[in-house]
DRENTI-81504 format. One record per residue (C-alpha): residue number from 1; x, y, z; residue in one letter. Coordinates in steps of 0.25 Angstrom, whole numbers. Example, Ala and Ser with C-alpha at 12.3 -4.5 7.8 and 13.67 -1.06 7.14 Angstrom:
BEGIN
 seq    xx    yy    zz type
   1    49   -18    31    A
   2    55    -4    29    S
//
This chain:
BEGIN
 seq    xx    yy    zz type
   1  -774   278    25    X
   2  -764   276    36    X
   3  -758   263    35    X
   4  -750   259    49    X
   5  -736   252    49    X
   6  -740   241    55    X
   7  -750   238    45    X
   8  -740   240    33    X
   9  -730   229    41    X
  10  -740   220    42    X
  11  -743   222    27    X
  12  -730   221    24    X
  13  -727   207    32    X
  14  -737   200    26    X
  15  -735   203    11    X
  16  -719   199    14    X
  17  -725   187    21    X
  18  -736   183     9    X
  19  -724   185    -1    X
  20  -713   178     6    X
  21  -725   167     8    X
  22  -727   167    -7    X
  23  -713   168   -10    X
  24  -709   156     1    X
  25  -720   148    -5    X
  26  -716   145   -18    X
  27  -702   145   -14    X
  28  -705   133    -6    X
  29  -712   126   -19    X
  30  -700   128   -27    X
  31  -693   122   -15    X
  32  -703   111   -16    X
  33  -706   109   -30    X
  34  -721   109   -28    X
  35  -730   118   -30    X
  36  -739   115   -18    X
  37  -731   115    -7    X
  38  -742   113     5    X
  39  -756   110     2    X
  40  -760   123     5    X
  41  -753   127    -8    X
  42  -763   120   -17    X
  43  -774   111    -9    X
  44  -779   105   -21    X
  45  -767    99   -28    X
  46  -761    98   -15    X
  47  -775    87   -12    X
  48  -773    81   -25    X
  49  -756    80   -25    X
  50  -760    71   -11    X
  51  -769    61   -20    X
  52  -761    60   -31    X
  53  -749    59   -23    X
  54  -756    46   -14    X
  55  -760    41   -28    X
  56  -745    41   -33    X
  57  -740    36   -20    X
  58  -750    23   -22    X
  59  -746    20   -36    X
  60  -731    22   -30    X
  61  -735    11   -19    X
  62  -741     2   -31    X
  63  -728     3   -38    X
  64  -721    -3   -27    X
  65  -730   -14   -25    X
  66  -727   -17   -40    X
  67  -713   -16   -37    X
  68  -716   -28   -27    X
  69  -724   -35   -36    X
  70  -714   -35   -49    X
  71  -704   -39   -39    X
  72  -712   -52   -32    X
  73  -718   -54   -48    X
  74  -704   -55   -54    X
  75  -700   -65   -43    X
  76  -711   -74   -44    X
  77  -707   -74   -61    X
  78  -694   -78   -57    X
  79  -698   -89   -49    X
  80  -707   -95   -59    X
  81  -697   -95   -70    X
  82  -688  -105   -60    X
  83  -699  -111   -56    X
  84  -702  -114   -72    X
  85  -690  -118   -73    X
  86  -689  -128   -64    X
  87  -700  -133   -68    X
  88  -695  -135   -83    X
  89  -682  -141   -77    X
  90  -690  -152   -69    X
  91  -697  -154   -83    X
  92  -684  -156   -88    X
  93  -678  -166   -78    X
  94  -692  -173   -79    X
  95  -690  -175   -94    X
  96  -676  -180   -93    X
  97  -682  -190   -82    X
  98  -692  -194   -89    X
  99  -680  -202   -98    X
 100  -681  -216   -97    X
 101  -668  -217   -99    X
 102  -665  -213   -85    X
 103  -662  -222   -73    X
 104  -669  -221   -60    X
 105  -654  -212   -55    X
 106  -656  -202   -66    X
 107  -671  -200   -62    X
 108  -666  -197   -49    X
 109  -656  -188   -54    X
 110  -667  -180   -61    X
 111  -675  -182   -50    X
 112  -664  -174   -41    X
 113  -665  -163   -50    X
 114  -679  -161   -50    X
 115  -681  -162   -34    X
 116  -670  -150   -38    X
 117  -682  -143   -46    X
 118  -692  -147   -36    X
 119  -683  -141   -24    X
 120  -680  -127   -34    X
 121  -696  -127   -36    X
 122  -699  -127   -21    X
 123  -689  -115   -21    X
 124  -695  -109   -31    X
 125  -709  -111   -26    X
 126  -705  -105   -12    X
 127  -697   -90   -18    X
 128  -700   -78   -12    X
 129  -702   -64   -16    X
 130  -688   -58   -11    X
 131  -697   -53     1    X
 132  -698   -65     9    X
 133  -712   -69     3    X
 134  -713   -80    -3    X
 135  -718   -79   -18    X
 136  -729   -92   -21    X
 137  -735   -92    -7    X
 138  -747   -83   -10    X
 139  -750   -74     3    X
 140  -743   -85    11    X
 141  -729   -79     7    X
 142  -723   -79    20    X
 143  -719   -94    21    X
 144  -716  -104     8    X
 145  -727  -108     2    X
 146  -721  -122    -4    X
 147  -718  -131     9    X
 148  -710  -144     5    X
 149  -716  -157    15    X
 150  -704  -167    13    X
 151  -712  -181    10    X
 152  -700  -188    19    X
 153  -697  -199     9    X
 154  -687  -193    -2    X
 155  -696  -189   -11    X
 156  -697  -172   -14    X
 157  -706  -164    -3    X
 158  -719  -162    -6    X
 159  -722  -146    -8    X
 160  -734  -139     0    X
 161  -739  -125    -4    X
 162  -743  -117     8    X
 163  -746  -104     2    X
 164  -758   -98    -2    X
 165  -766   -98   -16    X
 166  -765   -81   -18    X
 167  -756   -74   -26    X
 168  -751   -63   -18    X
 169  -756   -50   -26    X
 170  -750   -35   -24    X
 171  -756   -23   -27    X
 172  -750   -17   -39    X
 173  -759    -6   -42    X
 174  -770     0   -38    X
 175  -779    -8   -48    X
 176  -771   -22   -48    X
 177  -768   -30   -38    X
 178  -758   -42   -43    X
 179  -752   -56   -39    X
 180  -738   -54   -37    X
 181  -736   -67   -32    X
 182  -741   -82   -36    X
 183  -745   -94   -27    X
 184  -737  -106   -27    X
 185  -748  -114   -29    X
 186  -752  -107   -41    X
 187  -738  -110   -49    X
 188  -731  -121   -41    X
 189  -746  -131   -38    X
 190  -755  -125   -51    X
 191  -756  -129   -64    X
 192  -761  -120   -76    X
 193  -775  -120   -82    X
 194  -776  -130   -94    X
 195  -765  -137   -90    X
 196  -769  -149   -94    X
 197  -772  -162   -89    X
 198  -762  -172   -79    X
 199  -762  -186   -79    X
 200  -755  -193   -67    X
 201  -754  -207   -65    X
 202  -760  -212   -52    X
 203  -772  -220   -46    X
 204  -783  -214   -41    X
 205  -778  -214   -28    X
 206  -764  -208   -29    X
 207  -757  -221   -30    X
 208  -745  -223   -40    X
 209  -750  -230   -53    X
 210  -745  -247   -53    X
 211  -744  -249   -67    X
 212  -734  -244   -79    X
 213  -745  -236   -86    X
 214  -740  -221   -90    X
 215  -748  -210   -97    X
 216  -737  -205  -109    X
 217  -744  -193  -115    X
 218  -756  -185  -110    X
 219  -765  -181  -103    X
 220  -769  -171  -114    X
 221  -780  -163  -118    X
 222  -786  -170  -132    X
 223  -803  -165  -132    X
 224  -805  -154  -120    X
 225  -820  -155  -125    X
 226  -822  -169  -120    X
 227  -831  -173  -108    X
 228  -824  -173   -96    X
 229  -810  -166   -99    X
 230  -804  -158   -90    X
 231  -805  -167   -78    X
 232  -797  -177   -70    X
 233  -798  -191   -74    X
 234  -792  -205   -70    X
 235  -789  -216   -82    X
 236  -790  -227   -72    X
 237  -783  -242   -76    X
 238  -786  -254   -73    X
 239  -782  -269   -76    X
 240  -790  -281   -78    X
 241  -786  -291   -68    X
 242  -788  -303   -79    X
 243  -783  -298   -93    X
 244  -773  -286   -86    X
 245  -779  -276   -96    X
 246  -779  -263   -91    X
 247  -790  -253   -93    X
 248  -792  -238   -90    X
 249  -804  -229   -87    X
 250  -804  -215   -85    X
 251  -814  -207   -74    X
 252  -814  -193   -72    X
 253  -813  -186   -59    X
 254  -828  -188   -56    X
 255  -829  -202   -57    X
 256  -835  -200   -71    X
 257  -828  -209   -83    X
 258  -819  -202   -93    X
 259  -816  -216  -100    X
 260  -823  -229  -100    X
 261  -813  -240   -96    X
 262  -806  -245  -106    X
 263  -792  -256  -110    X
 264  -780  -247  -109    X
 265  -768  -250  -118    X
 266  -752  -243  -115    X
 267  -751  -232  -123    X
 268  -765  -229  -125    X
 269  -770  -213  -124    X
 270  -783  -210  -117    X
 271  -793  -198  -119    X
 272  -801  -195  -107    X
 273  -810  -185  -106    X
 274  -802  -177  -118    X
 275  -787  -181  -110    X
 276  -778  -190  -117    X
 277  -768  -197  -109    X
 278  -759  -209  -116    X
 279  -755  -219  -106    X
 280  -745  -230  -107    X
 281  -741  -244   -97    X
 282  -748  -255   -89    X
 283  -759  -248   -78    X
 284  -760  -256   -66    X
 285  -773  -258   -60    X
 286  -779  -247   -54    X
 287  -768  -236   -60    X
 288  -774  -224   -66    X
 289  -770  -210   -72    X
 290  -775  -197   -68    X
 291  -777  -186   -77    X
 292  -779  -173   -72    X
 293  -780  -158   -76    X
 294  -770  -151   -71    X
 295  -777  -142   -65    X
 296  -785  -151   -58    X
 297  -785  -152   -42    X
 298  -783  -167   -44    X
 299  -770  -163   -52    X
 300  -755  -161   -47    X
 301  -754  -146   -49    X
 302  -740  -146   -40    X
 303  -727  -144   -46    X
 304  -720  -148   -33    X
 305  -729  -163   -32    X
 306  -724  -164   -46    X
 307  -708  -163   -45    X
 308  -712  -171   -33    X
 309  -717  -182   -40    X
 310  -705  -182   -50    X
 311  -696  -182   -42    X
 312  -702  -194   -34    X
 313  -703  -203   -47    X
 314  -688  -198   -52    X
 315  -683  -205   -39    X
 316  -691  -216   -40    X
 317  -686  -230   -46    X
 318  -691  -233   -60    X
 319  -684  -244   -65    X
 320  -690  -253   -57    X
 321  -705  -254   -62    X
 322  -713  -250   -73    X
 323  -723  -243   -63    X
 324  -712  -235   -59    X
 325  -709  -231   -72    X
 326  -724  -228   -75    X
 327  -725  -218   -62    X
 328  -712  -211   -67    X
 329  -717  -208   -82    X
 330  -730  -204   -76    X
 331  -727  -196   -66    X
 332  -715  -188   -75    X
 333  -727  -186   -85    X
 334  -738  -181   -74    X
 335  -726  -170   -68    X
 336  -721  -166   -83    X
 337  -736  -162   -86    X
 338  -737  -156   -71    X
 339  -723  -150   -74    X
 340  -729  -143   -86    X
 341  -742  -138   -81    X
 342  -734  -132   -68    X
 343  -725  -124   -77    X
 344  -735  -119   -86    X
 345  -743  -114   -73    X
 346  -729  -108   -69    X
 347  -726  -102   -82    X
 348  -739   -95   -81    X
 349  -738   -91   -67    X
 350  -726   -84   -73    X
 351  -732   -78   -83    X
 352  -744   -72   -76    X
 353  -732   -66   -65    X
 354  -723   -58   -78    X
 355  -738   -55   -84    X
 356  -740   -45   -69    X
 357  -726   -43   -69    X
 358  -729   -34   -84    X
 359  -742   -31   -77    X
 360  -735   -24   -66    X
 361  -725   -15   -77    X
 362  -739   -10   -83    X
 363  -742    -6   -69    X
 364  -731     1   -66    X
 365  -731     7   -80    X
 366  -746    13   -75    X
 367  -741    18   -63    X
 368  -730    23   -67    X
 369  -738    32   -78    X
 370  -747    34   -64    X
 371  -736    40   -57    X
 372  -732    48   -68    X
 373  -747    54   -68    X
 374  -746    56   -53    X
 375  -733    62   -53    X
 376  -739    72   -64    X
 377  -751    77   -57    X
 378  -744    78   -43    X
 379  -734    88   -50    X
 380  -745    94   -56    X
 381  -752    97   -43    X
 382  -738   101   -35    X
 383  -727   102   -43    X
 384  -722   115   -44    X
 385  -720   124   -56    X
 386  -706   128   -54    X
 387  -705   139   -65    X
 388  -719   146   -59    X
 389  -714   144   -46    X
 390  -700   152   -48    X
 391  -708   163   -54    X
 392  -717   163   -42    X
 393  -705   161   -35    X
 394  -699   173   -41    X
 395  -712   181   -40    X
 396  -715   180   -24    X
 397  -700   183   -21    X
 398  -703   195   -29    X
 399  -715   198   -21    X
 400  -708   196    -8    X
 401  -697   204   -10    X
 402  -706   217   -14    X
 403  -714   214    -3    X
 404  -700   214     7    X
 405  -695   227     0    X
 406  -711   234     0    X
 407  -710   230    16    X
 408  -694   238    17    X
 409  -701   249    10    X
 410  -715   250    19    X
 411  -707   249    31    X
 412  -697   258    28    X
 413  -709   270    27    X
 414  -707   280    38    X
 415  -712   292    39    X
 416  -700   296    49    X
 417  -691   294    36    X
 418  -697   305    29    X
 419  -696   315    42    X
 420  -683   322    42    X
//
């Protein structure tokens, strides 16, 4: 058979340019480190590196949502400790004011202190997130969602929340979408549940109380199981216009009576509907007392009204009329128990933010094991096997170089070389 010249170049060329493809080939995926350099190389795990590698970059992306999250979690924590307190320190100075060994310029001298509180509150009430976003405005976080209005007439402002009711959430995982950021209504203008029952001093149509009467224990809970309990009711007084005697009825919320009307005495304790309140003092005609759950909608849920309300009686002269003397006891009681149930309602606000706080280190503890799993297979599928690749390595150069020196032999063949 007569093979040309041509043909054995052409042969030639293209075994030198298969080996040197070979040979350049895995010398480029030592280069590289993987194994499956384009997808040509391996269409399978090529297609399948692609998802895994899209999966890995959205757990990544959740992980830096969580980063935001931990972060506007811990400041919201931090702001709820000094809101709590602040509120333990008005609890303090309210004790201390409650002396009656204090003159009217001591009061006011606590009564400074306290609007100190109230204005650290207000602060508090108003923090952002380090990013401008303001932490207890709900989705409206882009303007403060506490707005004093000064009342013009000495007395503290009165606080307005302009917020919304939502708790801004954040996707965390692709599973669990959590609040990262509470409403001020829900901490600074809620109560929590089982709170208990208020009583406040003050005639059905909001006017201040005439006489000297105080309530000096109570409202408690004594028989949750008796008809009627769990809703507002009013112990109304009234006074006989020829003996003076004063008597007291209690009706409930509806206009239903709680308590037939009977004489009062000072110091006598009322149940009502399963309530039991000791009162104490002279009613006037007309005065009255209302007890409230405090969970109620009729009830002062807002811890701003109530350092409001303290700080209006601290300034005010006491020494002047037992009445005076009656509003102050009355109301220090009413915003002590409001005092109380506000920072139980903070404290558990609190606690439910450190218990997604722990919730976000399991998370991160998952998909950090998740990204370890993805890491593993996406090796698996591309990676490169150095010690098989420098043999290969070895092998093709090998190859190429026998087929170089076959192509020096082949085109050296002459049949004028062996002609003399």
């Amino acid at each position: 058979m007569r093979i040309s010249t041509v043909t054995m170049y052409e042969q030639s060329i293209n075994s030198l340019n298969r080996q040197q493809g070979d040979f350049l080939k895995v010398g480029q995926q030592i280069a590289t480190g993987r194994r499956v350099v384009n997808p040509s190389d391996d269409p399978q795990a090529a297609s399948r590196a692609v998802a895994v590698s899209q999966a890995k970059a959205v757990t990544q992306q959740y992980a830096d949502a969580r980063i935001s999250a931990r972060n506007t979690l811990a400041q919201t924590e931090s702001v709820l400790n000094s809101v709590g307190d602040a509120i333990t320190s008005a609890k303090t100075l309210l004790v201390q004011a409650a002396s009656d060994t204090l003159s009217d310029a001591d009061r006011q001298s606590v009564a400074s202190e306290l609007r100190g509180v109230y204005e650290t509150l207000i602060g508090q009430a108003n923090a952002t997130d380090g990013n401008g976003r303001y932490l207890f405005g709900g989705y409206q976080d882009n303007s403060p969602p506490f707005v004093r209005t000064e009342s013009g007439d000495g007395r503290a402002a009165v606080i307005g929340y302009q917020g919304d009711d939502n708790a801004r959430e954040q996707r965390i995982d692709a599973s669990r979408l959590m609040a990262v950021a509470e409403n001020g209504k829900a901490i600074f203008q809620s109560v929590p549940s089982g709170a208990g029952f208020v009583a406040r001093a003050e005639r059905d149509d909001g006017a201040r109380n005439e006489g000297s009467l105080t309530f000096t224990s109570g409202p408690s809970r004594v028989d949750p199981s008796a008809d009627g309990f769990g809703q507002p009711f009013t112990l109304a007084f009234t006074v006989d216009e020829d003996s003076g005697e004063p008597s007291v009825r209690a009706t409930a919320a509806d206009g239903s009576e709680l308590l037939a009307e009977e004489p009062f005495t000072s110091g006598q304790s009322l149940t009502v509907a399963g309530v039991s309140i000791t009162l104490q003092g002279t009613p006037a005609d007309g005065d009255a007392i209302q007890v409230r759950p405090a969970n109620a909608p009729e009830a002062n849920q807002d811890l701003f009204r109530s350092l409001r309300e303290a700080i209006d009686v601290l300034e005010m002269d006491q020494q002047g009329t037992a009445e005076n003397r009656a509003l102050f006891r009355n109301t220090i009681n009413t915003v002590m128990r409001e005092l109380d149930n506000n920072l139980d309602n903070v404290l558990t606000v609190r606690a439910s933010v450190g218990a997604r706080l722990n919730e976000l280190d399991v998370v991160d503890s998952v998909a950090g094991n998740r990204m370890l799993n993805y890491e593993q297979t996406l090796s698996d599928l591309v990676d490169l096997d150095y010690a098989e690749a420098i043999s290969e390595y070895s092998l093709r150069q090998v190859g190429l170089q026998a087929a170089q020196r076959a192509f020096v032999d082949i085109k050296s063949m002459s049949l004028f070389d062996y002609l003399r």
